[in-house]
C-alpha positions in Angstrom: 134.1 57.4 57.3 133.5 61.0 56.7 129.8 60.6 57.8 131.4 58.7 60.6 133.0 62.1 61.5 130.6 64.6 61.3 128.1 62.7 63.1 131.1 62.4 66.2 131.2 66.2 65.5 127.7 67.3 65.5 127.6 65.1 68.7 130.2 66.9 70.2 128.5 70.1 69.7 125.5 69.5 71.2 127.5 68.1 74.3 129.0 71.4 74.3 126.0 73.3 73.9 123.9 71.7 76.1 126.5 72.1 78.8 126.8 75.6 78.2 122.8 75.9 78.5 123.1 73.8 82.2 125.9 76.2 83.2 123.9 79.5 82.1 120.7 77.9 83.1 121.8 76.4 87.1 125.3 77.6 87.9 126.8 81.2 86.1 124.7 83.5 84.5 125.9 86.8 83.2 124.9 90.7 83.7 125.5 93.8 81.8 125.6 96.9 83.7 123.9 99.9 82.3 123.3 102.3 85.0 125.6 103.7 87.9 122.7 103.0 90.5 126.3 100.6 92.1 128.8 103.5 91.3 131.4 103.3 92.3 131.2 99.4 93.5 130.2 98.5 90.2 130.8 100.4 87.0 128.7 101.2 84.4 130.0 99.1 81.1 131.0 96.2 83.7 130.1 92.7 82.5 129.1 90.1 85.9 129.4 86.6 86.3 126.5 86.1 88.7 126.3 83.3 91.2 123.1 81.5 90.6 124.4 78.3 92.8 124.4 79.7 96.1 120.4 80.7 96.3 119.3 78.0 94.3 118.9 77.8 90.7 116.4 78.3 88.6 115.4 77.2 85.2 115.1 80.2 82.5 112.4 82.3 83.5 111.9 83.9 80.0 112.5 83.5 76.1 116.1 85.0 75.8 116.1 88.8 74.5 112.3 89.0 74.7 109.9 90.1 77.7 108.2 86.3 77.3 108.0 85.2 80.5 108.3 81.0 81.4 107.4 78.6 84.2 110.5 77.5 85.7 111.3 75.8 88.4 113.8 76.1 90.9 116.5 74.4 93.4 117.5 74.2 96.5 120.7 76.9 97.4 123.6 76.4 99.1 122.4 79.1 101.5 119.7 82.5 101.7 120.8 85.6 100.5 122.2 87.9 103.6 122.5 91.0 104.6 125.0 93.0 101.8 125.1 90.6 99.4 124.9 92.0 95.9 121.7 90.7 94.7 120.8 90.5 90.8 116.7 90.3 90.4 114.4 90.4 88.2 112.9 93.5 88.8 109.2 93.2 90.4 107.6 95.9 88.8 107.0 100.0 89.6 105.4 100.5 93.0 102.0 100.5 91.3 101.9 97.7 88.7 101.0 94.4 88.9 103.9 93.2 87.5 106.6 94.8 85.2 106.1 94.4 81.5 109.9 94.6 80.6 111.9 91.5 81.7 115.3 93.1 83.6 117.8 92.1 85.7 118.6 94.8 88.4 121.5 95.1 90.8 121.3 96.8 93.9 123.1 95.7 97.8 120.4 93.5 99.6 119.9 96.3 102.9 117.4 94.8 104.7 116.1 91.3 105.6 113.3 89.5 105.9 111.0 90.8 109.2 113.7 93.9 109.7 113.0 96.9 110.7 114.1 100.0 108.3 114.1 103.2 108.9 116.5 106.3 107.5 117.4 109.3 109.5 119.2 112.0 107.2 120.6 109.4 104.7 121.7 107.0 107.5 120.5 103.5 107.3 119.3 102.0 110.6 118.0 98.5 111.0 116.5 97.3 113.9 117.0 100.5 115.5 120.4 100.4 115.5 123.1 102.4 112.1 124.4 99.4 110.0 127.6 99.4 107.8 128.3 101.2 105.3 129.8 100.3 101.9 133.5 101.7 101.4 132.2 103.1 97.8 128.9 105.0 99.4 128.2 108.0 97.3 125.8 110.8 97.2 125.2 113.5 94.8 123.2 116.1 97.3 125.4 118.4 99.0 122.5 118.1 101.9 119.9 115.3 103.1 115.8 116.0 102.1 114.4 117.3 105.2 112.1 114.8 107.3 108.7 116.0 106.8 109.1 116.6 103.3 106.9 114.4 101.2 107.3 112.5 97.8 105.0 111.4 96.3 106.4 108.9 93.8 108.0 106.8 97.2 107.4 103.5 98.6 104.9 102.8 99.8 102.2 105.5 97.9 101.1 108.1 100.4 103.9 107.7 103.3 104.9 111.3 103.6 108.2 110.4 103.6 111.9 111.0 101.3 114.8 109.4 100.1 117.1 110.6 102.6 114.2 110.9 105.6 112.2 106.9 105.2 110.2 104.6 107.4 110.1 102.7 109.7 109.1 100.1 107.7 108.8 96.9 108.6 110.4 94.0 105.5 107.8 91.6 105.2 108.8 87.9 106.6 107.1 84.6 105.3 104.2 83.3 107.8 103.7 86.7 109.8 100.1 88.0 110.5 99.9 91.4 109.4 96.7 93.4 110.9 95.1 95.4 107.7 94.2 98.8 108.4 93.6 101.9 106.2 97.1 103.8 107.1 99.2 100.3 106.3 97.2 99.0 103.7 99.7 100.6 100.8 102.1 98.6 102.0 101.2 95.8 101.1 98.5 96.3 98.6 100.9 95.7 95.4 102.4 92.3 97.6 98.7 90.8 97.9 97.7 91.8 94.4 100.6 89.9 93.0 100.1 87.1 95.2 96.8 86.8 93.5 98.3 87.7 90.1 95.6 90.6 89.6 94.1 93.0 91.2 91.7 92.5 94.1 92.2 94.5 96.9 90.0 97.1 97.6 88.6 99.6 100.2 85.2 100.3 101.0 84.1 103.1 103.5 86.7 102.3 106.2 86.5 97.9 105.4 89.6 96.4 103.2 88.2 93.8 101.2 90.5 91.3 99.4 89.2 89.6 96.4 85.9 90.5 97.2 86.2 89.5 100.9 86.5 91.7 104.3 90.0 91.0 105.5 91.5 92.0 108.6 94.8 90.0 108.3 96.8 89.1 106.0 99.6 86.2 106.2 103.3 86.9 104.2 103.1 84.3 101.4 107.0 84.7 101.4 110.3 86.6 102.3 111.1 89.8 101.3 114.0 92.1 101.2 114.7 95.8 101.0 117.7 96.4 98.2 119.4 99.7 97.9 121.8 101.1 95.2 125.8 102.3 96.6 125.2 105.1 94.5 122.1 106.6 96.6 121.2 109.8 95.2 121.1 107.9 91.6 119.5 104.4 92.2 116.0 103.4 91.5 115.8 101.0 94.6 113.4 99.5 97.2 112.8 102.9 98.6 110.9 104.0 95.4 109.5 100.5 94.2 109.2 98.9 97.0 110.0 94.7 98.3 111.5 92.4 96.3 110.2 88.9 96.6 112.5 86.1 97.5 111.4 84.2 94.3 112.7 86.6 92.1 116.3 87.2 93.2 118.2 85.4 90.2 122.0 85.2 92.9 124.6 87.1 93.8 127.2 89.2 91.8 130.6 87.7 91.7 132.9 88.6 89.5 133.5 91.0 87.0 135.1 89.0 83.5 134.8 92.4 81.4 134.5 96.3 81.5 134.8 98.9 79.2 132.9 102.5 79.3 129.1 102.2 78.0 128.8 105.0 75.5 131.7 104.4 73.2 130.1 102.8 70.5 131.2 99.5 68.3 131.9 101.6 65.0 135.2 102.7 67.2 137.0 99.5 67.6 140.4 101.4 68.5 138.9 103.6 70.7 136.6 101.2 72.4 139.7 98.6 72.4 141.3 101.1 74.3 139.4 102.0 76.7 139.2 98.6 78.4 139.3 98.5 81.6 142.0 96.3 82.5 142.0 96.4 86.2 138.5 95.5 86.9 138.4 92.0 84.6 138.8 89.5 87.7 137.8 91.6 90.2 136.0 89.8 92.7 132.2 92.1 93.7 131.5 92.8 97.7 
């Protein structure tokens, strides 16, 4: 009889725990947040529940707290992400790299879509020519915008001449479109096509672009991809330094915040850290 019972109960708790792996794995997954690239939208020391239903799941994509990536598989959403969503992604890399050797999820508002047209003026977001909305929590640091005309050199894509506060036009990449290669666009999509291949092979010789070895005048968008930007914009490693972010690696879209307390009190300060909980954040509801 007692063998009877521990067998129920060991049964039991795998039913448990392989519901709580289908949940984590197809439906909720959850998000620390570390830096205040979302201040004041999202705090730092906020805990997420993040929507992975609504752009279509995904199996896990790497070996839980290690940078071991998987195969996974994915399915269909309930709809695309859109414009101002508050994406979570795994993070595509630095402008330059093939891909990024540190599995992390980042947060940022999705700005642009898809075969939009970006450009900033003075801090000011336009799409398709004409000044989109802006989040009620906006912030910026700089008491004045980076001149236009002033060049940095660690901005995407390498070599653009342009700022933070001064960017673009750029054009978002859209899934079937025919670009035309030339030597003044091809940084803009030289780290796309390299990971499309999954290593690096395009390459310029005399005034010819040759991918993998071939002369290439086109090139065709093997998928969508979107511009993401941080609320906090003087303080937010986003798009405009790293570049597009593929449609296959957005993870869903930030929900709801189930905990929040400030980072940098540390654990061996249980009273102080108890209370320092943020009380009126836990259920707050992320736009």
């Amino acid at each position: 009889m007692n063998l009877k019972r521990i067998l129920i109960s060991i049964k039991n708790l795998l039913i448990i725990v392989f519901a709580a792996i289908l949940i984590k794995s197809f439906i909720l997954e959850t998000s620390k947040i570390p830096t205040g690239s979302m201040e004041k939208t999202i705090l730092v020391g906020d805990f997420l529940f993040v929507n992975k239903f609504i752009y279509g799941s995904s199996s896990p994509r790497n070996i839980p707290y290690t940078d071991i990536r998987l195969p996974y598989f994915k399915v269909p959403g309930i709809r695309e992400p859109e414009r101002f969503d508050i994406v979570v992604f795994d993070y595509p890399g630095d402008r330059d790299a093939l891909i990024s050797t540190t599995v992390m999820s980042y947060v940022k508002r999705l700005i642009g879509l898809p075969g939009d047209t970006l450009e900033i003026k003075n801090q000011v977001v336009f799409i398709n020519g004409k000044e989109i909305w802006i989040p009620p929590f906006i912030q910026y640091k700089k008491q004045m915008p980076i001149p236009a005309g002033f060049s940095m050199p660690y901005i995407f894509p390498k070599n653009s001449g342009w700022n933070e506060d001064n960017y673009g036009p750029l054009v978002i990449p859209k899934k079937g479109d025919i670009v035309k290669l030339t030597l003044e666009n091809i940084e803009t999509y030289r780290t796309l096509i390299n990971r499309h291949y999954g290593r690096n092979v395009v390459t310029i010789y005399g005034n010819k672009i040759k991918i993998d070895g071939e002369i290439a005048e086109t090139f065709t968008i093997p998928q969508d991809y979107y511009f993401m930007m941080g609320d906090n914009r003087d303080d937010s490693a986003d798009s405009r330094f790293w570049g597009f972010v593929p449609r296959e690696n957005i993870v869903g879209q930030a929900w709801m915040i189930y905990w929040s307390w400030p980072q940098e009190i540390p654990f061996s300060e249980p009273i102080a850290l108890f209370s320092s909980i943020r009380w009126s954040r836990i259920g707050k509801i992320v736009h």
